[in-house]
C-alpha positions in Angstrom: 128.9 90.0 110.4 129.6 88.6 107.0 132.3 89.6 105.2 132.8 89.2 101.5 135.6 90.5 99.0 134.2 92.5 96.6 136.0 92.7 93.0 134.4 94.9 89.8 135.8 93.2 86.6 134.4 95.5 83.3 135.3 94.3 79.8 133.6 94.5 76.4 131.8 92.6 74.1 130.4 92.7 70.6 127.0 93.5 70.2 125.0 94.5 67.3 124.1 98.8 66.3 121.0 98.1 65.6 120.1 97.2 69.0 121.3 100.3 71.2 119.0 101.2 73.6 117.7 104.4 73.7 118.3 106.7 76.5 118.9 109.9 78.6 121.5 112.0 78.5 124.0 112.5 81.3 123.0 115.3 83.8 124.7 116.6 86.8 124.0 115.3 89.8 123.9 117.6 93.2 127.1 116.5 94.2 128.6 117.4 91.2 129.3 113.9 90.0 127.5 112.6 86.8 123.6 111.4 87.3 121.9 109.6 84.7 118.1 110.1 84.3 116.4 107.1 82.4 112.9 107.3 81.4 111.6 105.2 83.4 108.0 105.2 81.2 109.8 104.3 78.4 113.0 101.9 79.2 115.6 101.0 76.7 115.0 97.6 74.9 116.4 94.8 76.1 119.9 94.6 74.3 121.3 97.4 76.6 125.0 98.8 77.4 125.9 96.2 79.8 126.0 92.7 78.8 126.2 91.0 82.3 126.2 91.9 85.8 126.6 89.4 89.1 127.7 89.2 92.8 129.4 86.9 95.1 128.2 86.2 97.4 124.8 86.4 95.7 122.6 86.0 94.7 121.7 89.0 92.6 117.8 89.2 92.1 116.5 89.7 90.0 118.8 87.6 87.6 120.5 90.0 85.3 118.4 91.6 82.2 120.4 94.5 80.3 116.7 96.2 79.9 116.5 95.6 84.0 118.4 98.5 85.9 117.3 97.5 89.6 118.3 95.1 91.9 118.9 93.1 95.2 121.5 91.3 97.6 120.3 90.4 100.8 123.1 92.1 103.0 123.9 91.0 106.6 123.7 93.3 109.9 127.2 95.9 109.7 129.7 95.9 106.6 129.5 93.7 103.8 132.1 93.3 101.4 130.6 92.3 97.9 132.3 90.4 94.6 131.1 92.5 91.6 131.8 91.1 88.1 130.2 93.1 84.5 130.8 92.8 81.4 129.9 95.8 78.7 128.7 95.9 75.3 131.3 97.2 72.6 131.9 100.5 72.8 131.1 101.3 76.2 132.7 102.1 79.3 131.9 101.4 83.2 132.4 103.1 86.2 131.0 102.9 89.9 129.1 106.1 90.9 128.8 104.0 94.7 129.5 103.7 97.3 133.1 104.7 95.8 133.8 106.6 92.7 136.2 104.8 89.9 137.6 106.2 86.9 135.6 104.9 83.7 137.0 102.0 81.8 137.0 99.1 80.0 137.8 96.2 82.3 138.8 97.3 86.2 138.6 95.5 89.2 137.5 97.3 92.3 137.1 96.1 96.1 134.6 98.2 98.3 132.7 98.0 101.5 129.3 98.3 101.6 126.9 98.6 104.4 122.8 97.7 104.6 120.4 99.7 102.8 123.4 101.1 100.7 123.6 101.0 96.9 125.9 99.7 94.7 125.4 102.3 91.4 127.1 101.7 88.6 127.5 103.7 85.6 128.0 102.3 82.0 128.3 104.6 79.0 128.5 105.0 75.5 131.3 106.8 73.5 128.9 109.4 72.5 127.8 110.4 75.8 124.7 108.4 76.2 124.9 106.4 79.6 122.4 104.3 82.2 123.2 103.5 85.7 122.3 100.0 87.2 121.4 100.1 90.5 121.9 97.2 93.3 120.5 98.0 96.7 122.0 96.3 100.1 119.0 95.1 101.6 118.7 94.3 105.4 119.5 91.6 107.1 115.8 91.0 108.4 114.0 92.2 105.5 111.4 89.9 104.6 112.2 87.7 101.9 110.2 88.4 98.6 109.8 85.2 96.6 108.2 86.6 92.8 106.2 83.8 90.7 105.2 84.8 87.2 103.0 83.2 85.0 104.1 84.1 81.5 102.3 81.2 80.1 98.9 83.2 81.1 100.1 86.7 80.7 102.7 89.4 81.7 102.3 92.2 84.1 101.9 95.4 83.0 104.5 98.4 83.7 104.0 99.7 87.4 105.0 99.8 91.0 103.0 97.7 93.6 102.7 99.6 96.8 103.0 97.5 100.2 104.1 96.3 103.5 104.1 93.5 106.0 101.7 94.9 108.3 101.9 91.7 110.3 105.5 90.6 110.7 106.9 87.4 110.4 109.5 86.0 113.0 112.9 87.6 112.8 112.0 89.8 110.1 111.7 93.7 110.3 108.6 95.7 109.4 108.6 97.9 106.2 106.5 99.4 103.8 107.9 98.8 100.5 106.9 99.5 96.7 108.2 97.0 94.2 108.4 96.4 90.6 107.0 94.2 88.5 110.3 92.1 88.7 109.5 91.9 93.1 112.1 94.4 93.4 112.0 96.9 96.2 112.7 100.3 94.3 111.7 101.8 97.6 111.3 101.2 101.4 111.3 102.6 104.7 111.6 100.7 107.9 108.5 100.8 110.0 108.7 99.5 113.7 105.8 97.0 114.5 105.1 96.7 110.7 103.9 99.2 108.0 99.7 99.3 107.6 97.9 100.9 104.3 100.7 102.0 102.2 99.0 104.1 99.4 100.0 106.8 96.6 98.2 110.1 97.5 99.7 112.2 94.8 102.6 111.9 92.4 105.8 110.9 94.5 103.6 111.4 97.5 103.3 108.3 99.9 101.8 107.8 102.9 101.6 104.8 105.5 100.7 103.9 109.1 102.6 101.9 111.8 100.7 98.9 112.5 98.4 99.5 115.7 97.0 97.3 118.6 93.1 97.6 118.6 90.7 100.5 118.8 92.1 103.2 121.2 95.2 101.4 122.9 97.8 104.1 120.8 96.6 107.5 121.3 99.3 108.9 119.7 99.2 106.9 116.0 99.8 108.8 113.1 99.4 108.6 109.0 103.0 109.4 107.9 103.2 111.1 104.2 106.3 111.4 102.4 106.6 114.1 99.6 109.8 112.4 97.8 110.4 115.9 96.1 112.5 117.4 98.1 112.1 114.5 100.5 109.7 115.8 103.4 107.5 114.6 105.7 104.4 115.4 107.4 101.7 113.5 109.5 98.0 113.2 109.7 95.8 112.2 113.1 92.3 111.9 114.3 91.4 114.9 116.3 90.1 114.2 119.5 90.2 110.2 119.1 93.1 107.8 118.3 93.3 107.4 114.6 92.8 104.2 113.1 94.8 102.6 110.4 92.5 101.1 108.2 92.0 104.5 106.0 93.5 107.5 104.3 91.3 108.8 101.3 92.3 112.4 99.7 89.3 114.9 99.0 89.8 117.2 95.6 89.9 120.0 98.3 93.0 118.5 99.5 90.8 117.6 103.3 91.7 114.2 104.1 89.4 111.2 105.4 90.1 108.9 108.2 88.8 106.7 111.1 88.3 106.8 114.6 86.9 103.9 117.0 86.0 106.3 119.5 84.6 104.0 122.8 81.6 104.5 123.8 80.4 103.4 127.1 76.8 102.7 128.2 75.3 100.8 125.1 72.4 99.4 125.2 72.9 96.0 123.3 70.3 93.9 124.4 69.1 91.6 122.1 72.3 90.8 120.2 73.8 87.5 121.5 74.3 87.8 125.2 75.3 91.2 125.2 73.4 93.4 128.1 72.2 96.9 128.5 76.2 98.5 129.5 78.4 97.4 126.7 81.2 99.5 125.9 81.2 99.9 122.2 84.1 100.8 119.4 82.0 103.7 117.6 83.2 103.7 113.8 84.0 107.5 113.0 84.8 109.3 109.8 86.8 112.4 110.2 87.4 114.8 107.4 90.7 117.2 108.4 92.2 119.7 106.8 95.6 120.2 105.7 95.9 122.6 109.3 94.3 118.9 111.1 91.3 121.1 111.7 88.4 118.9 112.2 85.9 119.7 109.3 83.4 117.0 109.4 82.6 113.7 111.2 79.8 111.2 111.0 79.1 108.5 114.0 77.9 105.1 113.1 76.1 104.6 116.0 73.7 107.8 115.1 73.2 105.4 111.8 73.5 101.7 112.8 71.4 99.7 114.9 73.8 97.0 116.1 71.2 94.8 117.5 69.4 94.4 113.9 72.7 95.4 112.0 75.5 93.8 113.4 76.5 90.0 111.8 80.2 89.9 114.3 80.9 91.6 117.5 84.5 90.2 117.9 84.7 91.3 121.9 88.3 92.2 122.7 90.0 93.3 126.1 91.1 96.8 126.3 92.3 98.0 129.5 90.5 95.3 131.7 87.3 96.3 130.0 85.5 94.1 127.5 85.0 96.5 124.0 82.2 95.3 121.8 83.3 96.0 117.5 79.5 95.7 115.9 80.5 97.4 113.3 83.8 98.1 112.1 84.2 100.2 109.3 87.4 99.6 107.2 87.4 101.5 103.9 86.5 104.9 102.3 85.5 105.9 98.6 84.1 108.8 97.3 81.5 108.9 94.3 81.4 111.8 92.0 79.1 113.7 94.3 82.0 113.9 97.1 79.4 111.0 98.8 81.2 108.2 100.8 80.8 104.6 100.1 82.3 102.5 103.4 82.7 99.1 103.7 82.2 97.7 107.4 83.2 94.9 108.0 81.2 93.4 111.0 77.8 94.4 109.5 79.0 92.4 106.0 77.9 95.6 104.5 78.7 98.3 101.7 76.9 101.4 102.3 76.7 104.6 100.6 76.7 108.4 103.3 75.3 111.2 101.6 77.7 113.6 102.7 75.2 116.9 102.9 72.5 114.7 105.3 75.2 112.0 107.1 72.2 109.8 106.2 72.8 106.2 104.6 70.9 106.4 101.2 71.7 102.4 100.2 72.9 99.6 101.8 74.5 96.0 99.9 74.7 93.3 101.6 74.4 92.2 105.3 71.1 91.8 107.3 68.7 94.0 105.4 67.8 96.2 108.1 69.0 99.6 108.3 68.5 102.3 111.3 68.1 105.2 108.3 66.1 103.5 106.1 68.4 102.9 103.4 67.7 101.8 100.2 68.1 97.8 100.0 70.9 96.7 97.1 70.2 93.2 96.9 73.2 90.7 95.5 72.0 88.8 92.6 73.8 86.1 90.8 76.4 85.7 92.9 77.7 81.8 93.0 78.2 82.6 96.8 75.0 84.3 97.4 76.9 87.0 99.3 80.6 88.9 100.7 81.1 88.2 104.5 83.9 90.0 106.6 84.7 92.3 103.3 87.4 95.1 102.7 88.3 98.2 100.0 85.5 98.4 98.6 85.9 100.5 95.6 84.0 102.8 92.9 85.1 101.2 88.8 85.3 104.1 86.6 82.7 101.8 84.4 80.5 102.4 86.9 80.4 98.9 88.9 81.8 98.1 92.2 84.8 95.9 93.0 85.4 95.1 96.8 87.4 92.4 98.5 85.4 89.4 99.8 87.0 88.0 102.5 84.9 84.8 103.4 85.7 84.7 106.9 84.4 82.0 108.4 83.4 80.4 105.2 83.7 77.7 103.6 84.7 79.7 100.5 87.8 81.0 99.5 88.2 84.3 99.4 88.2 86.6 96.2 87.9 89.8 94.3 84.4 90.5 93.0 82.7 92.8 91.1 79.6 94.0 91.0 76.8 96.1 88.5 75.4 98.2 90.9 71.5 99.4 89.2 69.9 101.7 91.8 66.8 102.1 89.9 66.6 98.2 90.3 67.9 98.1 93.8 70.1 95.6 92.9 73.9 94.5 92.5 75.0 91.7 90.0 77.8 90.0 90.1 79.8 90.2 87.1 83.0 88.6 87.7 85.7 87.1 90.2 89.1 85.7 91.4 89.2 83.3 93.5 92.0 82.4 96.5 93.1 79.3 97.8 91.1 79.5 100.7 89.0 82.2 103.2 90.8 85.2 104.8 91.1 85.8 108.4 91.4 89.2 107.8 92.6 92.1 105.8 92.9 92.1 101.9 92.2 94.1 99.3 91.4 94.1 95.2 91.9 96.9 92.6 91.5 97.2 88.9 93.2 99.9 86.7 92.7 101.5 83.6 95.5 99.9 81.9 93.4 96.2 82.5 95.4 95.2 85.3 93.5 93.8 88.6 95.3 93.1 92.1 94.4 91.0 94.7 95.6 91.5 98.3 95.3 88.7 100.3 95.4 89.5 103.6 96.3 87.1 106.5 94.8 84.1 104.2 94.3 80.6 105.3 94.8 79.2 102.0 98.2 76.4 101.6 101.3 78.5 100.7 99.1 81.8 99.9 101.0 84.4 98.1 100.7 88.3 99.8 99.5 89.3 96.5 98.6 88.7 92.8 97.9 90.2 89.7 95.6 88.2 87.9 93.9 88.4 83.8 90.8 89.3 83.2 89.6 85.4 83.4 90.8 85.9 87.6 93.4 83.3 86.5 97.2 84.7 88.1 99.8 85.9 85.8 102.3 87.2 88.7 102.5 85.9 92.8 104.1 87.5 95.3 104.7 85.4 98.8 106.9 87.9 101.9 108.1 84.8 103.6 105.7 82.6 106.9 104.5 85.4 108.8 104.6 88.3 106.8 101.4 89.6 105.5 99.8 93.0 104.4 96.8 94.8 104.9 96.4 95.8 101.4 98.6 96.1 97.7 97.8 99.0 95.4 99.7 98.9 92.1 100.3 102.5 90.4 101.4 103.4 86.8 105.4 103.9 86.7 104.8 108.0 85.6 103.0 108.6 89.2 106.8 107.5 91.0 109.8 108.5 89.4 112.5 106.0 89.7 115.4 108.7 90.6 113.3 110.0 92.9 112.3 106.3 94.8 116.1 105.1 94.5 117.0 108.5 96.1 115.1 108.3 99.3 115.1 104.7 99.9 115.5 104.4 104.1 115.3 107.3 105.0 115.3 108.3 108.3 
């Protein structure tokens, strides 16, 4: 257990009229005690009530900004006592709202205890009413350590919240899904045993996640956990019938929701591919559709659509149970077109294929061996300075109209990379258009978004690149203006980034580790 003194010190300083930020006014908080609610689309400019803020032992991260109202200390396991020294702008007055409530003033020196996942709050106000609260959250002892490298020479980041979680964790470290800022701050978190798989945004202040599983049917009971932040609830979503697989959540506009099964199928005849023989047992890739009841609505089977023997490019054989399970295909994302139609990416055909959703029939097919069991369509990848994706994740409809997927390059010599691609049906072709490239191929996992706002994300996965960073956001040349490393080990399945009006900051600081 560490123990540390902690001392608030609060005076003022000069600072110019002109600069005052601009901000909410003081509302009451449910405990009766004064709440400040800062826009958090619009922050105040950088010249801000409080002139300086630090800790000892520290260090305080990110370094102090008086626009920057969120922050870190890495705590140790039980009580930690913390040294807390601010100084205000003219004017203005300080008090802590937590984990102890002071009386608002000037200078003050105050000594607290403060355990992990705590916050220190502290209030600063103006002398007509005006205030802003600075938050400073305890973090864990074994929460992975976030090291944030921005490239301001290329570009800054744009206002948002980055969504993810070490889904593989790194030795004496803790698993969590987390959402950051664009400083690498967690504004949010909750502790996941085994690691946190597929955080993603389903609605405003709506979250879900899964705990990271072992393969294909080994957890019957796995669940998607989704957290409604207001008021804080929580509900789950499973596979019916079948263990549900972590690779996918995707909401339907009829509030169903999609997700995977690898049912296992025994008996397959898989003659033909490699040295397989006429009994395989086979992980089936299955699409559920369940309702908000978990009603089962819809499914499709791959196996009723996929020939393995002319389909499959990997089999990766695994031992389940003594028995050896054949993964030919191994679907790993969902996204629906405008007609409610599901494009999937799997992963062990190096394929993106598009399910008519009235039929269950593939109608096109990018990528992979150039056979397909329904007669697909054949999208064939033009211009593309690696000729084609291999091992591929989250693929992903571009309101522009084109496609942007992850390419993994497993087993490549490439690196991997986020791609893009003009998909022309009429031409049965897709042409690549753009890319970013890693610093070297991807064992597995990874992702790659772009946003309306022009930012594109890059998920990593488990890379095999030197000193790979989890994620980064990169320009619109693919060249990085922000990295983000979780310390050796750590890695996540994917990073989504979200606008900063879709979470509200009160709301993420609020519920921060819950149970």
């Amino acid at each position: 257990m560490r123990l540390v003194t902690v001392t608030v010190t609060v005076s003022t300083v000069s600072a110019l009229a002109a600069c005052a930020p601009t901000i909410a006014p003081i509302q009451d908080a449910p405990d009766g005690g004064p709440k400040v609610v800062v826009d958090a689309a619009a922050p105040p400019p950088p010249m801000g009530l409080l002139a300086s803020l630090s800790l000892s032992p520290g260090p305080l991260t990110p370094a102090f900004s008086a626009n920057v109202y969120d922050y870190t200390v890495q705590c140790a396991a039980g009580t930690n006592n913390v040294s807390v020294t601010m100084q205000t702008t003219a004017g203005a007055v300080a008090s802590l709202l937590s984990p102890l409530v002071s009386q608002a003033a000037e200078t003050q020196s105050v000594s607290l205890s403060i355990e992990e996942d705590a916050a220190i709050v502290v209030n600063v106000a103006s002398g007509d009413g005006q205030s802003v609260q600075y938050w400073v959250r305890c973090l864990p002892h074994d929460f992975p350590p976030i090291t944030v490298t921005p490239h301001p020479s290329v570009a800054t980041a744009t206002p948002g919240y980055y969504l993810t979680g070490n889904g593989v964790v790194g030795q004496g470290n803790g698993g969590f899904a987390m959402i950051l800022d664009t400083n690498g701050t967690p504004v949010w978190y909750r502790r996941v045993t085994g690691g946190a798989f597929n955080l993603e945004l389903i609605d405003d202040d709506v979250v879900a996640f899964i705990p990271t599983l072992g393969p294909f049917g080994d957890n019957p009971t796995a669940q998607y956990e989704i957290d409604v932040l207001n008021p804080w609830q929580t509900e789950t979503v499973e596979a019916v019938g079948s263990p549900t697989d972590e690779h996918e959540l995707t909401m339907m506009p009829n509030g169903d929701r999609l997700v995977f099964s690898y049912p296992l199928v025994s008996g397959v005849d898989l003659t033909g591919l490699g040295d397989l023989g006429p009994d395989a047992t086979v992980a089936d890739c299955e699409i559920q559709e369940i309702d908000a009841n978990n009603n089962l609505v819809w499914s499709w089977h791959g196996l009723d659509h996929i020939d393995p023997i002319f389909e499959s490019t990997d089999q990766d054989p695994t031992q389940l149970a003594g028995v050896t399970v054949i993964d030919p295909i191994h679907c790993n994302s969902i996204a629906l077109d405008t007609d409610g139609n599901l494009m999937v990416s799997a992963r062990n055909l190096d394929a993106v294929f598009l399910i008519d959703k009235t039929t269950s029939l593939i109608t096109w097919k990018m990528g992979g061996t150039g056979y397909s069991k329904d007669s697909a369509q054949e999208v064939t990848i033009e211009n593309d300075p690696l000729q084609a994706f291999h091992h591929q994740h989250d693929a992903r409809f571009v309101p522009d109209g084109t496609i942007s997927l992850f390419d993994d390059q497993t087993n490549q010599p490439a690196s991997a990379r986020g791609v893009i691609y003009a998909i022309d049906l009429g031409a049965s072709t897709a042409t690549f258009l753009w890319q970013a490239n890693g610093t070297g191929n991807t064992v597995a996992m990874g992702s790659f978004r772009t946003y309306a706002d022009g930012s594109r994300v890059v998920g990593w996965g488990i890379s095999m690149g030197p000193s790979s960073p989890v994620f980064s956001e990169v320009d619109a040349n693919g060249v990085s203006i922000l990295d983000v490393s979780l310390g050796a080990g750590n890695w996540a399945y994917r990073t989504v980034k979200v606008t900063l009006d879709e979470l509200d900051i009160d709301l993420l600081r609020a519920t921060t580790a819950n149970p």
